[in-house]
DRENZA-831600 format. One record per residue (C-alpha): x negated, y, z negated; residue in three letters. Coordinates in pm, 1 decimal, padded with zeros to 6 digits. Example, Ala and Ser with C-alpha at 12.3 -4.5 7.8 and 13.67 -1.06 7.14 Angstrom:
REM DRENZA-831600
+----------+----------+----------+-----+
|       c1 |       c2 |       c3 |  aa |
+----------+----------+----------+-----+
| -01230.0 | -00450.0 | -00780.0 | ALA |
| -01367.0 | -00106.0 | -00714.0 | SER |
+----------+----------+----------+-----+
//
This chain:
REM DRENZA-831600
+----------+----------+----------+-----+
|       c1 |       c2 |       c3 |  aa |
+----------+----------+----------+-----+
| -01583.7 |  02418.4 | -05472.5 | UNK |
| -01613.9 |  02395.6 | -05076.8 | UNK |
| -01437.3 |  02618.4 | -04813.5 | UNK |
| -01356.0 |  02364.8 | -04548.8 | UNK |
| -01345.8 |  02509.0 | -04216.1 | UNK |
| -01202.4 |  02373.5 | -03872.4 | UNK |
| -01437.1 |  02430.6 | -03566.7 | UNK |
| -01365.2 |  02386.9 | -03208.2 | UNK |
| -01448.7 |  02098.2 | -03013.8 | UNK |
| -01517.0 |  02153.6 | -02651.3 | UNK |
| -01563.7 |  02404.6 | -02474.2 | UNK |
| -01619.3 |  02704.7 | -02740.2 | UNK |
| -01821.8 |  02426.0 | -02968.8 | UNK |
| -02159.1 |  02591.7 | -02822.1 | UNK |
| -02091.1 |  02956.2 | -02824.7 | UNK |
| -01939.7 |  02878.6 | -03182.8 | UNK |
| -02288.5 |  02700.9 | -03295.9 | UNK |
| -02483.7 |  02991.1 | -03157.4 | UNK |
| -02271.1 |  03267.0 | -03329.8 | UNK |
| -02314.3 |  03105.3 | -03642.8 | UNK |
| -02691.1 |  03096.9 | -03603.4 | UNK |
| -02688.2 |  03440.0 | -03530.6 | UNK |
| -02467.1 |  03479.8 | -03853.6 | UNK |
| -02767.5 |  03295.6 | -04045.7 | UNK |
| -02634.0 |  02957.4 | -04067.2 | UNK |
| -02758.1 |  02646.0 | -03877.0 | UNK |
| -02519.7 |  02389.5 | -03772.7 | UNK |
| -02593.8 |  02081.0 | -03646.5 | UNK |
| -02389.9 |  01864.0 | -03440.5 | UNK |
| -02401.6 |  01427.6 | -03419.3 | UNK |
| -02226.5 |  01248.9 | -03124.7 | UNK |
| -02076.3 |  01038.4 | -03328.5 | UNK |
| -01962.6 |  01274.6 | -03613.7 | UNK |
| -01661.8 |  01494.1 | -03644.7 | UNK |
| -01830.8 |  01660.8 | -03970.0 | UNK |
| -02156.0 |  01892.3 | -03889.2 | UNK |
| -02402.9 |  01943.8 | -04136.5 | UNK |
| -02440.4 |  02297.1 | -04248.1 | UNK |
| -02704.3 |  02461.6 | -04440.8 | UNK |
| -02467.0 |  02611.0 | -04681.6 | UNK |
| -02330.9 |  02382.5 | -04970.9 | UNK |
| -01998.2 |  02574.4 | -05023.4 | UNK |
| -01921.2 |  02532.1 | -04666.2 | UNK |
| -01767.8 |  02214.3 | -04570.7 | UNK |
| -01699.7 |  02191.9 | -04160.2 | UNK |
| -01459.7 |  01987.8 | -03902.3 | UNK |
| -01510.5 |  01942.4 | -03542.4 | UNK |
| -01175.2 |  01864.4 | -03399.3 | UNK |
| -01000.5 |  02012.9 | -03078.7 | UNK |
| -00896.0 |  02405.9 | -03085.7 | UNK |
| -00538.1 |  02311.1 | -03030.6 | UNK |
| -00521.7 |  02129.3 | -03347.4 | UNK |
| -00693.9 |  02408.4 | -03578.0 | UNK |
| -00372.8 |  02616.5 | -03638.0 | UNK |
| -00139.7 |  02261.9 | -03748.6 | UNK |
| -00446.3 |  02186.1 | -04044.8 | UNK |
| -00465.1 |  02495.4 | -04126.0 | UNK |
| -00097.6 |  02585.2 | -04163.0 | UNK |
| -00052.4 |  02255.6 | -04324.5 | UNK |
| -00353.6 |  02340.4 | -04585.8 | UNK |
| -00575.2 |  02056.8 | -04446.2 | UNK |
| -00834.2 |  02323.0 | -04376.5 | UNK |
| -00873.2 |  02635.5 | -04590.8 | UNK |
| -00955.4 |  02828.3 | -04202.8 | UNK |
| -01037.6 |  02781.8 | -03889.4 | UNK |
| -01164.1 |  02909.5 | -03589.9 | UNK |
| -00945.9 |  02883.9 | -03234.3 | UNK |
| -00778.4 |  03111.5 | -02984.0 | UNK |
| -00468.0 |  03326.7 | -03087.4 | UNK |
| -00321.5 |  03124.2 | -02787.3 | UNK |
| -00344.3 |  02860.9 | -02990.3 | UNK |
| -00129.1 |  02983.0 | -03330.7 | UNK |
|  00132.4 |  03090.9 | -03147.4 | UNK |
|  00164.0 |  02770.2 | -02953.0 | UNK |
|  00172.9 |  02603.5 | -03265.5 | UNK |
|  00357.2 |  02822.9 | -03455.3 | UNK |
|  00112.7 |  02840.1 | -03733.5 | UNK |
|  00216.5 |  03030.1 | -04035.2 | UNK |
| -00166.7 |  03147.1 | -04110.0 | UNK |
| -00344.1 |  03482.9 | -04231.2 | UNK |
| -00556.4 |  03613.8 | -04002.4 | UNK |
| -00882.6 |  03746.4 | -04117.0 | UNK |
| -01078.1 |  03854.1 | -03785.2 | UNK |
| -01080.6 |  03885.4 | -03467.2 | UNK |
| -01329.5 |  03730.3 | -03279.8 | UNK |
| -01432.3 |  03824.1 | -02958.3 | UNK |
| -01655.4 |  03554.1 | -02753.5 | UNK |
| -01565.1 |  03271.1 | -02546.8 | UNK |
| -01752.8 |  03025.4 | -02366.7 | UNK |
| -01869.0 |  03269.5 | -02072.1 | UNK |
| -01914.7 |  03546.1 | -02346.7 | UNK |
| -01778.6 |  03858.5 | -02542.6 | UNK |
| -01405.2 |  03852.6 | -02348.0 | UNK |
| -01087.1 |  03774.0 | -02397.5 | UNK |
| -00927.1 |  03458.7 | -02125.6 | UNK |
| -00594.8 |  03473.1 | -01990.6 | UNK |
| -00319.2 |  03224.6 | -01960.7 | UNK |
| -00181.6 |  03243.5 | -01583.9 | UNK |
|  00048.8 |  03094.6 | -01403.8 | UNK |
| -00082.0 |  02987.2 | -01056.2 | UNK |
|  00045.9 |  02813.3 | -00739.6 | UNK |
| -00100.9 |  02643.7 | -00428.7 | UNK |
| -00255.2 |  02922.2 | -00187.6 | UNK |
| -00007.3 |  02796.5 |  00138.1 | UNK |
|  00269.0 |  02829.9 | -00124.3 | UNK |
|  00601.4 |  03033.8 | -00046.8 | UNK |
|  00659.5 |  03160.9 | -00453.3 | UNK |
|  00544.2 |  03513.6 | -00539.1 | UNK |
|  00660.8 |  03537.6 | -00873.3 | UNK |
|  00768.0 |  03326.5 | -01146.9 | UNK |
|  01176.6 |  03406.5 | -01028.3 | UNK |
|  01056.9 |  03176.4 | -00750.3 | UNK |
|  01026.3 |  02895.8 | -00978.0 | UNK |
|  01422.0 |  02800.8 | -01043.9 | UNK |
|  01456.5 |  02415.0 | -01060.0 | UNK |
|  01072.4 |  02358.3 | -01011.5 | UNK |
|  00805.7 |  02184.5 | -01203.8 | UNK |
|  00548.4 |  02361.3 | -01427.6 | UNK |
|  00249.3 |  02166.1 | -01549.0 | UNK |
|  00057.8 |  02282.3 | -01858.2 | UNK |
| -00115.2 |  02258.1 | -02169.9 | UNK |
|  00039.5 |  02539.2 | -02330.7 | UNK |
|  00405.1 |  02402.3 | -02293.8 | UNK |
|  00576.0 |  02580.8 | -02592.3 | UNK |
|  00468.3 |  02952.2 | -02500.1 | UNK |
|  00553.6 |  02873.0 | -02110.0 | UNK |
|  00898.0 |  02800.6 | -02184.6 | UNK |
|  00924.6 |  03061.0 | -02353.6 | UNK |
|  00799.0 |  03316.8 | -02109.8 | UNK |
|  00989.6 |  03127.3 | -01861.9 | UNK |
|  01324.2 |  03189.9 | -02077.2 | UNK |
|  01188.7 |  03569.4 | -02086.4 | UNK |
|  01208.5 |  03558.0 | -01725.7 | UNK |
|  01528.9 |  03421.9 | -01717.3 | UNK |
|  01400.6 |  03092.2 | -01516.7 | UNK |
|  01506.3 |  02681.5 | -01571.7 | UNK |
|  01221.0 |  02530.0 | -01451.2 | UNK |
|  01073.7 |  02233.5 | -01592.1 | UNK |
|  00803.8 |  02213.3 | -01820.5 | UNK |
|  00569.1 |  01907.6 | -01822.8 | UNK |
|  00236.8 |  01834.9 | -02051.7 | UNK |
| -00057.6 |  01823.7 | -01883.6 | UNK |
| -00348.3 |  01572.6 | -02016.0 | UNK |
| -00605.8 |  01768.3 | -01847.5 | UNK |
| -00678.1 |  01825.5 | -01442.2 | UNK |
| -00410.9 |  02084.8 | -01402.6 | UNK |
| -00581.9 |  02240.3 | -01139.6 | UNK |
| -00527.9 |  01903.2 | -00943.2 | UNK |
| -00153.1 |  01878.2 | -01005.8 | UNK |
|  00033.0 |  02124.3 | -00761.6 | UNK |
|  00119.4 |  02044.0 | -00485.9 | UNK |
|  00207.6 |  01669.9 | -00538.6 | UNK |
|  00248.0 |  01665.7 | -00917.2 | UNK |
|  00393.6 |  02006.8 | -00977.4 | UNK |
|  00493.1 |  02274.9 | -00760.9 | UNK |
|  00292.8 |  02536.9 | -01054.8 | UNK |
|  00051.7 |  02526.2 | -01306.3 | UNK |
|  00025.8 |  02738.0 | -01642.0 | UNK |
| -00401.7 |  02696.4 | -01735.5 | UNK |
| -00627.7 |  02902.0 | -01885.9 | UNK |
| -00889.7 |  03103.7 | -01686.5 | UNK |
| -01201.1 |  03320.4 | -01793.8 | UNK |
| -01325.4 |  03434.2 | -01401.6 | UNK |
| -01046.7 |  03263.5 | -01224.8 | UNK |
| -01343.2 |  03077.2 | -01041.2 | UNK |
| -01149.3 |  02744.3 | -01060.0 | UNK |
| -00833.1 |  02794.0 | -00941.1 | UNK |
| -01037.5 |  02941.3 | -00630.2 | UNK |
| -01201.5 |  02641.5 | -00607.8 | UNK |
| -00879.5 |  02414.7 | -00607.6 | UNK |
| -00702.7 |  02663.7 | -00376.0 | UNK |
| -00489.1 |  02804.0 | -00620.5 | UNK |
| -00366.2 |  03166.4 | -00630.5 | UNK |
| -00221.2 |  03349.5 | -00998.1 | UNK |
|  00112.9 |  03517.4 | -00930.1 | UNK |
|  00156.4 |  03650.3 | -01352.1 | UNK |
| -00032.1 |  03632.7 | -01657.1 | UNK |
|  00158.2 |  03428.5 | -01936.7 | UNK |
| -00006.1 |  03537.8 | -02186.5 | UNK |
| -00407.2 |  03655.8 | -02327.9 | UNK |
| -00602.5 |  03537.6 | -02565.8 | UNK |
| -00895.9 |  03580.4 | -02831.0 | UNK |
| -01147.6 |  03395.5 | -03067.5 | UNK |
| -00955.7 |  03411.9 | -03428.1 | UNK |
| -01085.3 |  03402.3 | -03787.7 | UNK |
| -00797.5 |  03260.8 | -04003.8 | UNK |
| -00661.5 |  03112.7 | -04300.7 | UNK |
| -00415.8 |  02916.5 | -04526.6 | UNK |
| -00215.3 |  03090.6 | -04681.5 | UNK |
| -00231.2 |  02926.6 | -05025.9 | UNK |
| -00594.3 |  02922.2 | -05000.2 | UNK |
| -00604.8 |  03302.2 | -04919.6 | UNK |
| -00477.2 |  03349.0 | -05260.3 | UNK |
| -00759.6 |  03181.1 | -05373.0 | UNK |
| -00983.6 |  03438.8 | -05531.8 | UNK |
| -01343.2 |  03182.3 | -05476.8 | UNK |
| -01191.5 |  03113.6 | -05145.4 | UNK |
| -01049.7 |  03453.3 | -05006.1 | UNK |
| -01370.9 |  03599.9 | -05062.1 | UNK |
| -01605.2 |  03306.9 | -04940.6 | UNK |
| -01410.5 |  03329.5 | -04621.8 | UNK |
| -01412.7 |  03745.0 | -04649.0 | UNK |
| -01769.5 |  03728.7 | -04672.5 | UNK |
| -01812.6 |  03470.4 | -04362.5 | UNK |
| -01604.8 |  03689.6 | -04144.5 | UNK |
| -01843.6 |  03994.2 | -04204.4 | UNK |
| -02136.9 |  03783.7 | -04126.5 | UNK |
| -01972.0 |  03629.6 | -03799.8 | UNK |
| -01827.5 |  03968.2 | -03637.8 | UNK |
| -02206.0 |  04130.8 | -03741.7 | UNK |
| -02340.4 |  03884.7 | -03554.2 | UNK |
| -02071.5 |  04002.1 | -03235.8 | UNK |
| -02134.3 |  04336.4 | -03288.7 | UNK |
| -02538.5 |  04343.9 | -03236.8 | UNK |
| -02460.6 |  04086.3 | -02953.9 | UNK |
| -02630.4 |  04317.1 | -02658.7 | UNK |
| -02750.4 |  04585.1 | -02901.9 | UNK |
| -03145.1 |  04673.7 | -02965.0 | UNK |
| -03276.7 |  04901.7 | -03226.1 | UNK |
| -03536.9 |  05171.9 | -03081.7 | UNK |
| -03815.0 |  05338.1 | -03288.4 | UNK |
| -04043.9 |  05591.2 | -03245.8 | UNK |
| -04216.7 |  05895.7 | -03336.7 | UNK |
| -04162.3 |  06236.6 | -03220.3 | UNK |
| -04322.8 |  06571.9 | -03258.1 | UNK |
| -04071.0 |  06860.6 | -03417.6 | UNK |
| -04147.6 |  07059.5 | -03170.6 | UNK |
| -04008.2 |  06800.2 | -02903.6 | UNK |
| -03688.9 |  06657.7 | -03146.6 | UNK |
| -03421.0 |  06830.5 | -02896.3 | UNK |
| -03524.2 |  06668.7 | -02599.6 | UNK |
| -03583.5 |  06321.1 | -02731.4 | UNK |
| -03238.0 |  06314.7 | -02946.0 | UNK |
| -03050.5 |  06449.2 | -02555.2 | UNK |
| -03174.2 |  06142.7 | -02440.8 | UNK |
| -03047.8 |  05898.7 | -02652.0 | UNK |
| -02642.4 |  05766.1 | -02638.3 | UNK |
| -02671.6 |  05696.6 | -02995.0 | UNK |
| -02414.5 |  05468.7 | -03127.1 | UNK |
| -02417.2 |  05676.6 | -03449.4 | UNK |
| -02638.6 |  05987.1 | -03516.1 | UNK |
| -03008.3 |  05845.7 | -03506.9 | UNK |
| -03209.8 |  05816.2 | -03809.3 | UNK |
| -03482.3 |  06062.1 | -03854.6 | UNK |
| -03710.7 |  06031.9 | -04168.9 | UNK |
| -04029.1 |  06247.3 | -04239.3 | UNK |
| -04393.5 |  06055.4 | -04154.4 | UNK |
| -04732.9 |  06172.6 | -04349.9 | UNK |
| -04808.4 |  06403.2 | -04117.8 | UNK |
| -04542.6 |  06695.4 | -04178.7 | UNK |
| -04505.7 |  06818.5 | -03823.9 | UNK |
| -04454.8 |  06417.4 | -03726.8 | UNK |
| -04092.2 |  06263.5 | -03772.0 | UNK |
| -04003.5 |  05886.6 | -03753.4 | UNK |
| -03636.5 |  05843.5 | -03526.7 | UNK |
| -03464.3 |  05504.2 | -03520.0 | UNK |
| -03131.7 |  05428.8 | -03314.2 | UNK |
| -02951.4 |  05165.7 | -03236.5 | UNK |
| -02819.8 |  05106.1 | -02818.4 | UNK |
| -02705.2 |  04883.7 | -02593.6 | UNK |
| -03010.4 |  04659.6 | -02442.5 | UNK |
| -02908.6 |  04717.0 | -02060.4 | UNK |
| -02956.6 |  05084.1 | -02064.3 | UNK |
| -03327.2 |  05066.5 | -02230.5 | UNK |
| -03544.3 |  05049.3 | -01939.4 | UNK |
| -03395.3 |  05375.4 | -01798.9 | UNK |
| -03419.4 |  05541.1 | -02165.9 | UNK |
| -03767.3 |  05440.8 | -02255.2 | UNK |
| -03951.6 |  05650.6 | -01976.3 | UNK |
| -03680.6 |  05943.8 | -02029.4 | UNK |
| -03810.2 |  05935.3 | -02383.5 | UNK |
| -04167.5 |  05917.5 | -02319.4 | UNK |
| -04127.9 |  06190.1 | -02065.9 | UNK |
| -03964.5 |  06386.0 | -02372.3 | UNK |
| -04234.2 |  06357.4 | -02599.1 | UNK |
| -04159.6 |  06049.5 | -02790.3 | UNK |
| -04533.5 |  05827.6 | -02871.5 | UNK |
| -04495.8 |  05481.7 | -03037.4 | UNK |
| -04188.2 |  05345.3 | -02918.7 | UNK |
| -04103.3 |  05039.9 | -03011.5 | UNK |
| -03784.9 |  04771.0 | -02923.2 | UNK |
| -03678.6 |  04529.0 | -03172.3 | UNK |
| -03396.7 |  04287.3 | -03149.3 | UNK |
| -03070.7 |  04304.7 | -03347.4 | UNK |
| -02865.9 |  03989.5 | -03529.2 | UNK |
| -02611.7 |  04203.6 | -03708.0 | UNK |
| -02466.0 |  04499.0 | -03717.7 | UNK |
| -02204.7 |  04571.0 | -03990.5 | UNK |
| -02006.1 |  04883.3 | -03926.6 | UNK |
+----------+----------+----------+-----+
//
C-alpha cells in the first residue's frame, strides 16, 4: 500500500524539498518528471501546481497534499486537515492575499471599485469578499503578470504577496487584505478513514512540523559547578526547564537546553562568565513538542 501525496510545483517546490530533508526524507526532482523519487517505498509523490492540490485531493486522486489554505477555500475542497504548516518560499510566515492599485490611482478602498475591473488568480474568494463589501466589480482570471495589468488591463489587482517587494516594484500600492494564508497538511476524507493511511499520514505530519519547529533552534550543553547552578540557569531563556543530569564527579552537573540560534552569541559569554566550562552548540532537525 502507498500514500500518494500531492506536492507543489513552483514556487514552494524548494522550501517543500528542503523541509522534507530536514524531516529525514530525500526527494529528488527530474525536469521532465511530474513524479519525484522518494526514499520511502510507502510514499508515492506528485508534482503538480498548488492550486490544483485541494481538487485531487477532494476528488480522492491523492490520499493528501500539501498547498496553501488559500488554496482549499478557493477550491472549495471538502478535505481533513491534519497540520498546519508554517513556511513559505521566503520562510516560516504566513503571505497575504491583497488587493492593490496603481500608486497615481484615485481608489482608497475596495468601495472605490463599483463597475471596475479586478484581475486575479484567486477569482472565487475575490468575489466573494467583494460581495462582503457590498461591491459589483468585475472579476477577471489572470494567467500570470498581474502586477503588469492595472492600469491598462485592470483598474485593480487581487495577488499574493510575502514582503510586498513587488508591487513596489511595479508601482502598486495595497488598499485591504483579501484574505491570509498558510502551508497546509491535508487529506481525503475517505482515505482518512483509512486506518494504514490515517496513520502513515499522522506519522508524516509529526515528522514535517518537527522539522518546523527546530527550524532556528540549537541545543546548548555544558557543565556547571553546583555551586554556580543559579547563575548559569538565570541566564538561559529556556524553552522548557533545562536538563540537568549528575556527571562522575558529584559536585559536577551536566545542563542541556534547547534556544533559539540568534540569541547564542550573547548567551555563550553570559554563561561562561557564570561559571559554565565545556559548552558546546549542536544543531537541531526536530523538535517534537
Amino acid at each position: 500500500m502507498k500514500l500518494r501525496i500531492g506536492l507543489p510545483k513552483g514556487s514552494l517546490q524548494e522550501a517543500t524539498r528542503e523541509l522534507f530533508r530536514r524531516a529525514g526524507y530525500s526527494i529528488v526532482f527530474t525536469d521532465r518528471s511530474y513524479y519525484p523519487a522518494i526514499d520511502d517505498p510507502e510514499l508515492e509523490l506528485l508534482l503538480i501546481r498548488a492550486q490544483e492540490i485541494p481538487r485531487y485531493v477532494n476528488h480522492g486522486i491523492l490520499d493528501v497534499g500539501i498547498a496553501g489554505t488559500d488554496m482549499i477555500e478557493e477550491d472549495g475542497a471538502q478535505v481533513v486537515t491534519i497540520a498546519k504548516l508554517l513556511y513559505s518560499k521566503q520562510g516560516p510566515s504566513t503571505v497575504r492575499w491583497v488587493l492593490a492599485v496603481p500608486e497615481e490611482s484615485p481608489f482608497k478602498a475596495a468601495e472605490d471599485l463599483e463597475g471596475k475591473t479586478v484581475a486575479t488568480e484567486l477569482v472565487n474568494t475575490t468575489k466573494k469578499y467583494l460581495k462582503r463589501k457590498g461591491v459589483r466589480a468585475t472579476v477577471e482570471f489572470s494567467w500570470g503578470a498581474t502586477e503588469v495589468k492595472p492600469p491598462d488591463l485592470a483598474d485593480a489587482i487581487v495577488e499574493l504577496t510575502e514582503t510586498g517587494s513587488s508591487l513596489r516594484a511595479n508601482k502598486l500600492r495595497i488598499i485591504d487584505v483579501i484574505t491570509e494564508s498558510q502551508t497546509c497538511f491535508f487529506a481525503n476524507k475517505e482515505s482518512w478513514e483509512d486506518p494504514w493511511k490515517r496513520q502513515k499520514a499522522e506519522n508524516l505530519a509529526v515528522l514535517l512540523q518537527g522539522a518546523l519547529n527546530a527550524a532556528g533552534m540549537v541545543g546548548l550543553k555544558m557543565n556547571v559547578n553546583r555551586a554556580e547552578i543559579s547563575k548559569v540557569l538565570s541566564e538561559l531563556p529556556a524553552l522548557k526547564t533545562p536538563t540537568i543530569s549528575n556527571l562522575s564527579d558529584p559536585s559536577w552537573v551536566a545542563v542541556e537546553v534547547i534556544l533559539e540560534e540568534k540569541v547564542v552569541r550573547e548567551i555563550i559569554p553570559k554563561l561562561k562568565a557564570a561559571g559554565a566550562q565545556g559548552i558546546i552548540e549542536y544543531p537541531l532537525t526536530k523538535v517534537i513538542y
